[in-house]
C-alpha positions, 0 to 999 in steps of 0.5 A: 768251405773254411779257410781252414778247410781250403789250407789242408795240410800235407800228408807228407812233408818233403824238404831239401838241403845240402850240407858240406864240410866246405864253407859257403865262400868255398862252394859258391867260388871254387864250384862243386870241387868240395864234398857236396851231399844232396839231402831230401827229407820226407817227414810225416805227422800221422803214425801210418804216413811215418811208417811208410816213409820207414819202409820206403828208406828201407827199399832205397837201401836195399835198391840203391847202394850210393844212397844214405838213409838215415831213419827219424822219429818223424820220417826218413832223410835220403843223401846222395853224394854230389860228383864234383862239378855237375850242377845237372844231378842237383835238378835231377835229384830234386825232380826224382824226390818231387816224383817220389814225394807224390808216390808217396802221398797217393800211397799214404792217401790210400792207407791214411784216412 
């Protein structure tokens, strides 16, 4: 097997990120008091791996009302507002999108061949 053939590339990307109107110094200092929003964004290559994401934000709109979906040309980004001082939700949400995020690939896996 190649080295090529060894580095497969992932069906579905999942990357995180928080953004807030507060500055670094702010957050790191004076804790979560700022308005924090947790970003997962799960972004695709293949057409039919796009489309799926699309459904899926289409679900989490539908089942979860404090969440925010934004629609991409390449796949979906998932927000959630962080409550103030609980560093706990940054690990839980992490772990739940890592758990999506290999739903995901078994069911892209399933369509995309």
């Amino acid at each position: 097997m190649s080295k090529e053939e060894g580095r497969k590339k992932q069906i579905i990307n999942l990357s995180f990120s928080l953004e807030s109107n507060a500055s670094l110094w702010n957050i790191v200092f004076k804790g979560f008091d700022e308005e924090v929003v947790l970003l997962s964004r799960f972004e695709a290559e293949e057409p039919e791996a796009v489309d799926i994401l699309k459904r899926f934000g289409a679900m989490v709109v539908e089942r979860y009302r404090d969440w925010t979906v934004e629609s991409l040309d390449s796949g979906i980004v998932i927000k959630k507002r962080l409550p103030t001082n609980d560093l706990s939700v940054i690990r839980s949400w992490t772990e739940l999108m890592h758990s999506i995020h290999e739903e995901m690939l078994n069911l892209a896996k399933g369509v995309i061949k």
